[in-house]
C-alpha atoms as an extended CHARMM CRD file, in Angstrom:
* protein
*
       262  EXT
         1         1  UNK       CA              4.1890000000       29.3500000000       17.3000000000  PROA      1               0.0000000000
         2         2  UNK       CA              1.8300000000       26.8980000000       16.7400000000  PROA      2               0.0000000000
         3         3  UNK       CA             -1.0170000000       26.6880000000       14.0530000000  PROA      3               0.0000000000
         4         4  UNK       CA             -3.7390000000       26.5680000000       16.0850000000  PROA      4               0.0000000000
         5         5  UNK       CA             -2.6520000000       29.8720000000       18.0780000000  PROA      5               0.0000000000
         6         6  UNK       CA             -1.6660000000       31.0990000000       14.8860000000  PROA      6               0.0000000000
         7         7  UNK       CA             -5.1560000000       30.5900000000       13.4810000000  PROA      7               0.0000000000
         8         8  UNK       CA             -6.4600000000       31.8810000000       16.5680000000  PROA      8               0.0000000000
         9         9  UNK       CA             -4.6720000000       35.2370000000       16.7060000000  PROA      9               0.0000000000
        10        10  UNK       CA             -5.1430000000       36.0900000000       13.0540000000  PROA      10              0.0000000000
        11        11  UNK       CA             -7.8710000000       38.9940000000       12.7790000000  PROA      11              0.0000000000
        12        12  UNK       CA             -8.7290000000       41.3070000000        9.7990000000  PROA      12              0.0000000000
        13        13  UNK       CA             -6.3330000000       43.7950000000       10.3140000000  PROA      13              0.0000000000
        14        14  UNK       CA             -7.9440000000       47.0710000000        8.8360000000  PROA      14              0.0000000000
        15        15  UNK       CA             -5.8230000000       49.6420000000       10.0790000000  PROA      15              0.0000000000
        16        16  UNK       CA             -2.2530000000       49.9530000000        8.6790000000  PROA      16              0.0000000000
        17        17  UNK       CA              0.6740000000       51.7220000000        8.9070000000  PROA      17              0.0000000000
        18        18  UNK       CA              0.6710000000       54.0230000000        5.6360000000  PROA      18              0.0000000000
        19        19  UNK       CA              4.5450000000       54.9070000000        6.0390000000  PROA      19              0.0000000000
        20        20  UNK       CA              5.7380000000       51.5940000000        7.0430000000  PROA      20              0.0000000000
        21        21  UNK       CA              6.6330000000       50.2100000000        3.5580000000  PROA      21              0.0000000000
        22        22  UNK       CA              6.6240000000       46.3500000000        3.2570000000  PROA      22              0.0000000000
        23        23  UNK       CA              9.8730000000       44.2580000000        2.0210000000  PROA      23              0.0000000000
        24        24  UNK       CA              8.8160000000       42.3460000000       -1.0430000000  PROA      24              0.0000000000
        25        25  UNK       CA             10.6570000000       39.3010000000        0.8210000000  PROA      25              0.0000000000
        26        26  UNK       CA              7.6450000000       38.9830000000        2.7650000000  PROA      26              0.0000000000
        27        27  UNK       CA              5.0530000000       39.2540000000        0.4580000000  PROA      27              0.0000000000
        28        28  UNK       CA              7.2940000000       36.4300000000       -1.8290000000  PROA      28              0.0000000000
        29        29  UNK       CA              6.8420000000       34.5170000000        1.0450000000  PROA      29              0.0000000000
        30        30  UNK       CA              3.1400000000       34.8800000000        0.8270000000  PROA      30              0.0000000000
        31        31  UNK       CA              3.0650000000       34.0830000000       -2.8760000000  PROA      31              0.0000000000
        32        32  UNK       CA              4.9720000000       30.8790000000       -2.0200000000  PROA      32              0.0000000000
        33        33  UNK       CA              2.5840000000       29.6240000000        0.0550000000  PROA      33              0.0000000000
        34        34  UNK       CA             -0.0650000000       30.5640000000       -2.5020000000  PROA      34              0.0000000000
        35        35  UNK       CA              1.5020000000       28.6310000000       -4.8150000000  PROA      35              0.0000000000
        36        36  UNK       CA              1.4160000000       25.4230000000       -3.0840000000  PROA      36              0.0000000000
        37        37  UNK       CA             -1.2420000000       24.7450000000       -1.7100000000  PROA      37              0.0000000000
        38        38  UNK       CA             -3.8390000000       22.3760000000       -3.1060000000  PROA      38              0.0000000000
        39        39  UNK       CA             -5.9900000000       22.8380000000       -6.1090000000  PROA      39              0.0000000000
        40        40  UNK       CA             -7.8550000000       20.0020000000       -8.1380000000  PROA      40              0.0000000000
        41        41  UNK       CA             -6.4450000000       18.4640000000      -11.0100000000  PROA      41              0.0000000000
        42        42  UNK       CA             -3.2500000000       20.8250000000      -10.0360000000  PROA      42              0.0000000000
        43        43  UNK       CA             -4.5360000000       23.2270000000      -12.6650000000  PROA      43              0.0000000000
        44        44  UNK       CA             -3.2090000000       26.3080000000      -10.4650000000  PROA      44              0.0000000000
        45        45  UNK       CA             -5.6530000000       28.8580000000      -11.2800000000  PROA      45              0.0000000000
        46        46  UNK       CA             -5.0840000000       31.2410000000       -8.4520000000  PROA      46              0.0000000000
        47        47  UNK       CA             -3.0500000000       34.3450000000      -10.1470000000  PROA      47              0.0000000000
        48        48  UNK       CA             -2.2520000000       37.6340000000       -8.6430000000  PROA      48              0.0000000000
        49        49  UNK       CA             -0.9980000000       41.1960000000       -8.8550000000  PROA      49              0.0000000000
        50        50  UNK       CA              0.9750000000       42.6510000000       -6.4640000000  PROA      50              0.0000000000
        51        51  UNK       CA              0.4460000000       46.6300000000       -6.1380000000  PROA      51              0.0000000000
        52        52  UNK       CA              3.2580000000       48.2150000000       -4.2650000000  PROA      52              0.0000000000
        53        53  UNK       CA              1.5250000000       51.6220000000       -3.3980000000  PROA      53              0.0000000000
        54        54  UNK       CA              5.0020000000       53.9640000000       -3.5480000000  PROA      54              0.0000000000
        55        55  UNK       CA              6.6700000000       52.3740000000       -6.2730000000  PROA      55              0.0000000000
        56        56  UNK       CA              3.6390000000       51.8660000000       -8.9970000000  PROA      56              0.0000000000
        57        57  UNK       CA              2.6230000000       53.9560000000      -11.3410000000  PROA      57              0.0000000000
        58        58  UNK       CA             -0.7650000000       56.4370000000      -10.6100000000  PROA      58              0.0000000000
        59        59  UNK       CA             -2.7640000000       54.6590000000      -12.8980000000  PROA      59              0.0000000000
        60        60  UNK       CA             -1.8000000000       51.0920000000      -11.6440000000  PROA      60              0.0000000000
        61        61  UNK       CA             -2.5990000000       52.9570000000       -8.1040000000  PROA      61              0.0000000000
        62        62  UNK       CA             -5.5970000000       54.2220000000       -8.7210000000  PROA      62              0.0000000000
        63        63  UNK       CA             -6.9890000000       51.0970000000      -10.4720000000  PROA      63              0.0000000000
        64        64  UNK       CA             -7.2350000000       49.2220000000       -7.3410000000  PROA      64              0.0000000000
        65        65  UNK       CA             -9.3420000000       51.7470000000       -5.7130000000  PROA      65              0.0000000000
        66        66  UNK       CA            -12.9380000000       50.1550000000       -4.6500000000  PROA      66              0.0000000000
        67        67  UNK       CA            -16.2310000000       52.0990000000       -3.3060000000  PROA      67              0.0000000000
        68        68  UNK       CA            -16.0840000000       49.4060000000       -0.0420000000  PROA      68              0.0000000000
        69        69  UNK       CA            -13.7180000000       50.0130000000        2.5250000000  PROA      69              0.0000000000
        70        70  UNK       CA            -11.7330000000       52.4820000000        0.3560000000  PROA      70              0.0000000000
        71        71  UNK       CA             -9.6010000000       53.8420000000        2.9770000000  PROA      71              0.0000000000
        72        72  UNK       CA             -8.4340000000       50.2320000000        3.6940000000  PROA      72              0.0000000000
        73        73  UNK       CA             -7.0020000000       50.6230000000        0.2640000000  PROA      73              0.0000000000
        74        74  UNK       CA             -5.8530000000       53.8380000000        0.2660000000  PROA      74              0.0000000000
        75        75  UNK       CA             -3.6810000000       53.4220000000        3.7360000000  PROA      75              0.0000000000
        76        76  UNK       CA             -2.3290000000       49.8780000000        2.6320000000  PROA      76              0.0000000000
        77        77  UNK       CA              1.5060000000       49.8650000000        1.3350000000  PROA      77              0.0000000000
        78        78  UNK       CA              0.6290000000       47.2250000000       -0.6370000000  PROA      78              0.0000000000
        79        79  UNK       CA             -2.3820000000       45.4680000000       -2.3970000000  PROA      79              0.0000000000
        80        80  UNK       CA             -2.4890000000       42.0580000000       -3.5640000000  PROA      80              0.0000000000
        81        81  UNK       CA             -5.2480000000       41.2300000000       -6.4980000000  PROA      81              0.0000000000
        82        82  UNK       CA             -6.0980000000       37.9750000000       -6.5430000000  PROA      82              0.0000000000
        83        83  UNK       CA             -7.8340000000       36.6620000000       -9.4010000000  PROA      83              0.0000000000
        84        84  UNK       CA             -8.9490000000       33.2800000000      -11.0560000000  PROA      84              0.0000000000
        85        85  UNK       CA             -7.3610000000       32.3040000000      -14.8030000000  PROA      85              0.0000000000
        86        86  UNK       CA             -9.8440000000       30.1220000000      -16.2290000000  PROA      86              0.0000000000
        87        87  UNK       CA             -7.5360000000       29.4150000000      -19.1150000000  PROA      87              0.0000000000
        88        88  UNK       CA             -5.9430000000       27.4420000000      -16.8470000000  PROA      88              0.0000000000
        89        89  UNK       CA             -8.2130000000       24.5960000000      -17.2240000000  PROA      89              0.0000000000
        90        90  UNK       CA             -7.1960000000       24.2010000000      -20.6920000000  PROA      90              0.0000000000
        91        91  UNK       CA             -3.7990000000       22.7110000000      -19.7040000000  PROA      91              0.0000000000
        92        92  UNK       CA             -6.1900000000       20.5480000000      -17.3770000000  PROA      92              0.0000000000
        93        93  UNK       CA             -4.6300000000       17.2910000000      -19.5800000000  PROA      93              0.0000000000
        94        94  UNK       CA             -1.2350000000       17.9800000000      -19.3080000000  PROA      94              0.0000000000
        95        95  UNK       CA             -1.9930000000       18.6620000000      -15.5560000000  PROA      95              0.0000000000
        96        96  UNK       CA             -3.2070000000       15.1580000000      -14.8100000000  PROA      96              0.0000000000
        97        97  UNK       CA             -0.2190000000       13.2920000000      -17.0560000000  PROA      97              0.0000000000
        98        98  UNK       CA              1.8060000000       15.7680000000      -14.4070000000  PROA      98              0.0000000000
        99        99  UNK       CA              0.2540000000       13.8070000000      -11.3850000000  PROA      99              0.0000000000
       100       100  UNK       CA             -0.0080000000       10.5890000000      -12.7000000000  PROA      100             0.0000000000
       101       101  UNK       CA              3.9440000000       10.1880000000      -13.1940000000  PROA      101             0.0000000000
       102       102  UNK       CA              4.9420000000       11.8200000000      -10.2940000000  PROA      102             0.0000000000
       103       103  UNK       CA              2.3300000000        8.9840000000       -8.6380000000  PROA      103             0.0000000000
       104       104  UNK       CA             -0.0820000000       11.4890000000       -7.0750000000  PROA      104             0.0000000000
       105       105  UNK       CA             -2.8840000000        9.6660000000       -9.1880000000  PROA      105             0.0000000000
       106       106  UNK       CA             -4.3140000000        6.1480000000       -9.4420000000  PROA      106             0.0000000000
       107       107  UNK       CA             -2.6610000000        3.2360000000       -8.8950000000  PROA      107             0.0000000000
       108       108  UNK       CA             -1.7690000000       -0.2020000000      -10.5260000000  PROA      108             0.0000000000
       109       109  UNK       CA             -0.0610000000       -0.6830000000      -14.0060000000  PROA      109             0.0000000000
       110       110  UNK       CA             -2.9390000000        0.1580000000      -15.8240000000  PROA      110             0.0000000000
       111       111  UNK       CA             -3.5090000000        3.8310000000      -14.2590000000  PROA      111             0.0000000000
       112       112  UNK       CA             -1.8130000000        5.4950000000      -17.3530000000  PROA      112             0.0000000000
       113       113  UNK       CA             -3.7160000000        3.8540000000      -19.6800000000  PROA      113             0.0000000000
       114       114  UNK       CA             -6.9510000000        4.6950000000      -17.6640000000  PROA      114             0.0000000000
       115       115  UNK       CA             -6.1520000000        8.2710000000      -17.6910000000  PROA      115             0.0000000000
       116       116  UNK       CA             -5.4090000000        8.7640000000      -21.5720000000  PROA      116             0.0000000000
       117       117  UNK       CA             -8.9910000000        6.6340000000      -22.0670000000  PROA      117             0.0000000000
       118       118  UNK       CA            -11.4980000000        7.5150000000      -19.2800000000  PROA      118             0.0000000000
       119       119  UNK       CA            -10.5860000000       10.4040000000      -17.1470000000  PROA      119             0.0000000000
       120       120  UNK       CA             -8.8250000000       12.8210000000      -19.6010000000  PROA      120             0.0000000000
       121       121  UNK       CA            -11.7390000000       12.4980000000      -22.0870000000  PROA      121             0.0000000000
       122       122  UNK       CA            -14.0940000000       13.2650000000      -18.8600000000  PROA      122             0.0000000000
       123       123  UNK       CA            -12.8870000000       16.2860000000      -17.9560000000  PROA      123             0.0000000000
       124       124  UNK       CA            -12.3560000000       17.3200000000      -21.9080000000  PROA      124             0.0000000000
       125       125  UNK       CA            -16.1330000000       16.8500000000      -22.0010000000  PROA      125             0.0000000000
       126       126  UNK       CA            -16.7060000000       19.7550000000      -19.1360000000  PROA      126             0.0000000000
       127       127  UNK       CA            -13.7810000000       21.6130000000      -19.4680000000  PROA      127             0.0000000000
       128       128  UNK       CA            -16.5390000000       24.7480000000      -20.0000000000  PROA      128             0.0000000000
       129       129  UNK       CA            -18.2520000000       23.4670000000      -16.8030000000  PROA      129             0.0000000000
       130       130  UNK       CA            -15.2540000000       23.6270000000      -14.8150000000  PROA      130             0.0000000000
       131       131  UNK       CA            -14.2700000000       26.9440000000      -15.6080000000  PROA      131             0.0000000000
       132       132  UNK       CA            -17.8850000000       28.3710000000      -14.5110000000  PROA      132             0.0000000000
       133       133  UNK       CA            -17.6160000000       29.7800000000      -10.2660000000  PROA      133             0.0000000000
       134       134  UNK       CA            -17.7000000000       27.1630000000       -7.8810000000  PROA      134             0.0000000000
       135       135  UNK       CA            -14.7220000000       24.1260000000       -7.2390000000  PROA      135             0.0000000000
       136       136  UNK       CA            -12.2930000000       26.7490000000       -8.5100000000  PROA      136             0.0000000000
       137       137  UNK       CA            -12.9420000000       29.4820000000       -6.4260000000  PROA      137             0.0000000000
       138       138  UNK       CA            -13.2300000000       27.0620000000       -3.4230000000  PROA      138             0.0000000000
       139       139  UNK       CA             -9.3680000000       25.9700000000       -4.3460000000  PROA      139             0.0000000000
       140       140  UNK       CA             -8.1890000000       29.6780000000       -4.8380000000  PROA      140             0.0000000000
       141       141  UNK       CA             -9.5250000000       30.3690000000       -1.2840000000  PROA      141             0.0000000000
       142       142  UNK       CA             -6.9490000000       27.6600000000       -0.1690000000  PROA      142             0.0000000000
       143       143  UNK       CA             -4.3070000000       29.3830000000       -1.7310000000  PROA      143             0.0000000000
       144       144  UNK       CA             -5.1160000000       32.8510000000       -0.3430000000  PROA      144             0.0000000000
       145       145  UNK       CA             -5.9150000000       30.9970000000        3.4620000000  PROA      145             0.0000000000
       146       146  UNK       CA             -2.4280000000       30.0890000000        2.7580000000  PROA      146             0.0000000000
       147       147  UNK       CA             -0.5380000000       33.1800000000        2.1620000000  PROA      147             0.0000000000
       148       148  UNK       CA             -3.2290000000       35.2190000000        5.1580000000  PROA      148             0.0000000000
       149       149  UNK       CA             -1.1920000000       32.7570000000        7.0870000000  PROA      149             0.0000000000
       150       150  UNK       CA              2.2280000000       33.6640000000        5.9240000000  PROA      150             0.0000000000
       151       151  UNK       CA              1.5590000000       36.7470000000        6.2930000000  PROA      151             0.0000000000
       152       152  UNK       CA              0.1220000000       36.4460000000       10.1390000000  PROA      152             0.0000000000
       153       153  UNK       CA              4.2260000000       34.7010000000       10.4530000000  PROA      153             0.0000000000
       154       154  UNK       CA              6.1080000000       37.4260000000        9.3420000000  PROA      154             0.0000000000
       155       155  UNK       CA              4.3480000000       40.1110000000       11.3250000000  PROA      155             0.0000000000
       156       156  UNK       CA              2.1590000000       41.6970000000        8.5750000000  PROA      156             0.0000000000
       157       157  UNK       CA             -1.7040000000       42.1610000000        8.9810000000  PROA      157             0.0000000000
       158       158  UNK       CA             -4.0600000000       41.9850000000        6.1500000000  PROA      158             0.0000000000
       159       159  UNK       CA             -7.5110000000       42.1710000000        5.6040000000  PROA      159             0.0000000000
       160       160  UNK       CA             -9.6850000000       40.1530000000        2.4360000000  PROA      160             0.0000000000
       161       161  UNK       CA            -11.9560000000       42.9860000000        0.5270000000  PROA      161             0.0000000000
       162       162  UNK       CA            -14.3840000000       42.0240000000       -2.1900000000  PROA      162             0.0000000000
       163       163  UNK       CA            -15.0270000000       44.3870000000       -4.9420000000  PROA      163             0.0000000000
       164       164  UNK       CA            -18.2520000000       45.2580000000       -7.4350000000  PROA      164             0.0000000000
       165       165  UNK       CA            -15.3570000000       46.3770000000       -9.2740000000  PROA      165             0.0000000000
       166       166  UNK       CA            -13.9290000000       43.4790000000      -10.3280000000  PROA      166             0.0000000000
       167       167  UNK       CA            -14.1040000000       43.7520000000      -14.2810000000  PROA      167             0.0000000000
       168       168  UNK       CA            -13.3690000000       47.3350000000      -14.2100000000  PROA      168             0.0000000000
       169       169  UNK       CA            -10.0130000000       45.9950000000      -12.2280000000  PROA      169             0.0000000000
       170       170  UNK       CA             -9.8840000000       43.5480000000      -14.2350000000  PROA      170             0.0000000000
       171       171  UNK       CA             -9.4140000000       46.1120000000      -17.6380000000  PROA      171             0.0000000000
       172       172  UNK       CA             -7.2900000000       48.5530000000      -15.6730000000  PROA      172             0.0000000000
       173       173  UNK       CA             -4.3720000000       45.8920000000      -14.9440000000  PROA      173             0.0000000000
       174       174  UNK       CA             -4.8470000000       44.4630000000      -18.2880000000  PROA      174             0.0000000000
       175       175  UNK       CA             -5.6590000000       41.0230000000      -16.9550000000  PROA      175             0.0000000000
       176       176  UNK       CA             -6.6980000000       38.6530000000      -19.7760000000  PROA      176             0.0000000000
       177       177  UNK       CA            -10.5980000000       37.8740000000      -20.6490000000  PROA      177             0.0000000000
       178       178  UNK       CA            -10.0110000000       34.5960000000      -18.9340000000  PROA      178             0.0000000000
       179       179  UNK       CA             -9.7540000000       36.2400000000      -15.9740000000  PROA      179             0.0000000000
       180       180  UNK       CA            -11.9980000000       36.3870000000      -12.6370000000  PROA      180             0.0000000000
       181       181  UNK       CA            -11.2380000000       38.8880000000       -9.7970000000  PROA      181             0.0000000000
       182       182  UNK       CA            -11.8930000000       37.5910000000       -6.5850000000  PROA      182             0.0000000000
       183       183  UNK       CA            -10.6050000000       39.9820000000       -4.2830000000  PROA      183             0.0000000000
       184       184  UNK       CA             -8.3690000000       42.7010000000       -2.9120000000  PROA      184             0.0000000000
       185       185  UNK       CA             -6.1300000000       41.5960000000        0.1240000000  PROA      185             0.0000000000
       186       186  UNK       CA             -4.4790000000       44.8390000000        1.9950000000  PROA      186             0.0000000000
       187       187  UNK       CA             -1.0100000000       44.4180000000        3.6150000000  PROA      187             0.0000000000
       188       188  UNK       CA              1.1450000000       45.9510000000        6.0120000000  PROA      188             0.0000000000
       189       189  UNK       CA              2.1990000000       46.5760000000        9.0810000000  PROA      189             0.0000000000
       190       190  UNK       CA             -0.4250000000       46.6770000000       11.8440000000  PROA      190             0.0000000000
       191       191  UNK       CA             -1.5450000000       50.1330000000       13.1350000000  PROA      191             0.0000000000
       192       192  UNK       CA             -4.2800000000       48.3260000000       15.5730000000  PROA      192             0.0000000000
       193       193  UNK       CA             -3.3290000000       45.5060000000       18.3880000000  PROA      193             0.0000000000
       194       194  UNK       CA             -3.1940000000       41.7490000000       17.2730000000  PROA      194             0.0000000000
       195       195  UNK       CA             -6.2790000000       41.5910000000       19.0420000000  PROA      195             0.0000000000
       196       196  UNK       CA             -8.4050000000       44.0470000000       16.8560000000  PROA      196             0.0000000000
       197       197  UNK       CA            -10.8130000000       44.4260000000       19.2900000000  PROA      197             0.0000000000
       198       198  UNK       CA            -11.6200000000       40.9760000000       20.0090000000  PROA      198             0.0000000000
       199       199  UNK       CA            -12.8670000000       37.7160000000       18.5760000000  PROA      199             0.0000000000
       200       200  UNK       CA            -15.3910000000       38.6570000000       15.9900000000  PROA      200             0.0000000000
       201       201  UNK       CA            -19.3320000000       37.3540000000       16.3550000000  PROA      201             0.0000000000
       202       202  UNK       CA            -19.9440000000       34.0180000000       14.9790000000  PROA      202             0.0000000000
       203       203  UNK       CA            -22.9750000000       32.0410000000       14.8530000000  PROA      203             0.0000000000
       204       204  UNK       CA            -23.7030000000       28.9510000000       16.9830000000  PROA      204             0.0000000000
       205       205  UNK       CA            -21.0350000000       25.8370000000       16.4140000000  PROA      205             0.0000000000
       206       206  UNK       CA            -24.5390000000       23.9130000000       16.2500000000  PROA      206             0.0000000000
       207       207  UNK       CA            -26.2850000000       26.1190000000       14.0530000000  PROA      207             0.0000000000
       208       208  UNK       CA            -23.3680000000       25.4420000000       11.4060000000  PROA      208             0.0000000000
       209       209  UNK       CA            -22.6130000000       21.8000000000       11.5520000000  PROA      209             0.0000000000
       210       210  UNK       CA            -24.4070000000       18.7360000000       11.2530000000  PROA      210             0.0000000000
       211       211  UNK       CA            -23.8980000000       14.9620000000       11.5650000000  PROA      211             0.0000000000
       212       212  UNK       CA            -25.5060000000       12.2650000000        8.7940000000  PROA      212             0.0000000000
       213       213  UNK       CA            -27.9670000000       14.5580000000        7.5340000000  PROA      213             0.0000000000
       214       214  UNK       CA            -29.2980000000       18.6900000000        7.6520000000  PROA      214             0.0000000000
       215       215  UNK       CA            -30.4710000000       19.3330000000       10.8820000000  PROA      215             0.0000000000
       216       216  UNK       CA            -29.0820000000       17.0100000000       13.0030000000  PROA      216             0.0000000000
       217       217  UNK       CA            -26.3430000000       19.3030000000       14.5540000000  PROA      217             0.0000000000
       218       218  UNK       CA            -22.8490000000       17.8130000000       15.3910000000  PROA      218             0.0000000000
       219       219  UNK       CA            -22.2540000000       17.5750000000       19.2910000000  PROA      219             0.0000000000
       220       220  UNK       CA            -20.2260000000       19.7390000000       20.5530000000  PROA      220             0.0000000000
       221       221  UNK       CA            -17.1510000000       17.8700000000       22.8330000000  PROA      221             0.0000000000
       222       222  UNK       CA            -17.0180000000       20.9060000000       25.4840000000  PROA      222             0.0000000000
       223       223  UNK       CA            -13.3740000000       18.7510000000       26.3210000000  PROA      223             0.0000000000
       224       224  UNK       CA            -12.0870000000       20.0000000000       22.6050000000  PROA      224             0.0000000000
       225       225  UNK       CA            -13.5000000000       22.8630000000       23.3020000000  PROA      225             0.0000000000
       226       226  UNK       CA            -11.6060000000       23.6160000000       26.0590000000  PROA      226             0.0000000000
       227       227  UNK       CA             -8.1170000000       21.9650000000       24.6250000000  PROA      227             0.0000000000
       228       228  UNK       CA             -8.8400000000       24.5150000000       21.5540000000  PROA      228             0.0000000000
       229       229  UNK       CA             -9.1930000000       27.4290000000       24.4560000000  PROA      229             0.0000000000
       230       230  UNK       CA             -5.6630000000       26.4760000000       26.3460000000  PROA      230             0.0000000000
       231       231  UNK       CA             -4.3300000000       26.8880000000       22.6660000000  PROA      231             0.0000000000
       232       232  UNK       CA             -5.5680000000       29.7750000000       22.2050000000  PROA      232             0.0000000000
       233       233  UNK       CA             -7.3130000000       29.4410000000       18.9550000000  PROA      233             0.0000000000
       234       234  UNK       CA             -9.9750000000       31.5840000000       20.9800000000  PROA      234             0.0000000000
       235       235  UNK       CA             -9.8230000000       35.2470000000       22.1540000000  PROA      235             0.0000000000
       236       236  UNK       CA            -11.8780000000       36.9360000000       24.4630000000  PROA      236             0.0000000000
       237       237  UNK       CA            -15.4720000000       38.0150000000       22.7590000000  PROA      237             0.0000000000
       238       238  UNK       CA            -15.3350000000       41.6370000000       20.8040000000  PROA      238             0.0000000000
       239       239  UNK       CA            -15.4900000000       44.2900000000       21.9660000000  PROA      239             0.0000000000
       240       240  UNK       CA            -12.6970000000       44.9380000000       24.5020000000  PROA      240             0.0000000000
       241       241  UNK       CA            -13.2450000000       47.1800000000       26.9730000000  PROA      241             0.0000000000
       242       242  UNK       CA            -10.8060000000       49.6590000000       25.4950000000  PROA      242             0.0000000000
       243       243  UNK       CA            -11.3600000000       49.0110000000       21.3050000000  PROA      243             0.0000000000
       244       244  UNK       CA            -13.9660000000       52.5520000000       20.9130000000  PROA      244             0.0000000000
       245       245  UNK       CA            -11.0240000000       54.3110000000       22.8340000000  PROA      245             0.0000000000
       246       246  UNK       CA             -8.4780000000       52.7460000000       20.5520000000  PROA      246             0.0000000000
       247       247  UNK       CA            -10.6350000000       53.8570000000       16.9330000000  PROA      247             0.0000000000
       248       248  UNK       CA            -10.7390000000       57.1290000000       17.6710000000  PROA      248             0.0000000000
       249       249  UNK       CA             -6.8090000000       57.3550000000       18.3560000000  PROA      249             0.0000000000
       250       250  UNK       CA             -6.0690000000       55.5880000000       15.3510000000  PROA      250             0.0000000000
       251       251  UNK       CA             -9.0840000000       57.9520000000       13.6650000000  PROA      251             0.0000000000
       252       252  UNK       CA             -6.9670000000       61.0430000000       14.5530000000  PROA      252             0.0000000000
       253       253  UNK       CA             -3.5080000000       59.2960000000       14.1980000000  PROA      253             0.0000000000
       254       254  UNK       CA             -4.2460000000       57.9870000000       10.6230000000  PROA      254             0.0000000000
       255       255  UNK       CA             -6.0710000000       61.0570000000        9.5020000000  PROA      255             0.0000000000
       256       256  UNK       CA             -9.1930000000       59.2130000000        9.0910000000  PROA      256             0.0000000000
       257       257  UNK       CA            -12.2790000000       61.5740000000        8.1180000000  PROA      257             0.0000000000
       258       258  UNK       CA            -16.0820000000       60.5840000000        7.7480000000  PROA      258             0.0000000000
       259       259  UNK       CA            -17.2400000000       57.0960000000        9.5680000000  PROA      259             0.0000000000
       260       260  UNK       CA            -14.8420000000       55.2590000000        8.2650000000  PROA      260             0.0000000000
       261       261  UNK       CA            -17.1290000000       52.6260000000        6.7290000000  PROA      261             0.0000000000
       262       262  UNK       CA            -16.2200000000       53.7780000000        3.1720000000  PROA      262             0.0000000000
């Protein structure tokens, strides 16, 4: 299958099947792909937990549990906690000796002698800096893109849930001080279609994007457009005709109770 249909198939899957158990195979797979994908100065700060719902322990179980979305949680065979070390950053020179002799960095004789003198002692001087939110989080999201993809592969639908909970998680696994959640992917099997109702609402192309300068918007090539359509990166506009019809089977099939917001 190709990425772009790929990319365009891939929905939030919300609804799961709870007896379906997933192989750890797969969700290696995922990790993989994690794992690889780019971060700056290869520091590799994107950690996770992996929460198998029937074979972990009641407390591990119940630590995961969030106020948003909780039946997500509750029906997912397994939960993936994705977090941010910031300790990483602290290997940050070793990193950057890492790239520069496998020649992923600078260039000329000279570049290993620049390193040890300029850039090293530049990022020494904000290594603080650097672990605050922002490029970090940015290259973790890369990694998780990554593994939503693997996961799309192999036949498994997930779904990206942020948490107020995050340091409370954070104690309850025992993840170290260093640590930032980020947020709680579900996995499993699908329970809903592929489609989940539908492509999602987005805002305007040209409301988003802009050329040389805010508020110039960048033009829209109705050609790409339409090349991007016969790949099927886009799905018919939510909702389908028959998605209210297919909540309230999987409402009564799943057990669901209340609106199903929480």
């Amino acid at each position: 299958m190709e990425l772009r249909e790929v990319m365009g198939r891939r929905r939030s899957i919300r609804f799961l099947l709870p007896h379906r158990p997933v192989e750890p195979q797969k969700i290696q797979r995922m990790l993989e792909a994690a794992r690889i994908a780019s971060h700056w100065g290869n520091v590799q700060s994107l950690r996770a937990v992996v929460v198998f719902r029937d074979s972990c322990s009641d407390e591990v179980r119940n630590a995961v549990i969030a106020p948003i979305a909780g039946y997500q949680i509750q029906l997912a065979p397994v939960v993936i906690v994705w977090f941010i070390d910031t300790a990483a950053v602290d290997d940050q020179s070793n990193r950057l000796r890492e790239l520069c002799k496998a020649g992923a960095l600078g260039y000329g004789e000279g570049r290993k002698e620049a390193l040890e003198n300029q850039l090293i002692p530049i990022f020494d001087g904000i290594r603080e800096q650097t672990k605050a939110p922002g490029l970090g989080e940015v290259d973790c999201g890369q990694g998780i893109a990554q593994a939503t993809l693997m996961a799309f592969e192999q036949g498994l639908g997930t779904c990206c849930l942020g948490t107020p909970n995050g340091e409370a998680i954070r104690q309850n696994l025992g993840l170290p001080e260093s640590a930032r959640v980020l947020l709680l992917q579900t996995v499993g099997y699908p329970a809903e279609s592929p489609e989940a109702g539908g492509q999602r609402p987005r805002l305007p192309f040209e409301q988003l994007f802009h050329m040389n300068g805010y508020g110039s918007a960048y033009p829209r090539d109705e050609e790409v457009v339409e090349e991007l359509a016969g790949d099927r990166l886009f799905q018919e506009p939510a909702p389908l005709p028959w998605r209210e019809a297919e909540l309230e089977f999987l409402q009564r099939a799943l057990n669901l109770k209340g609106n199903g917001l929480l």
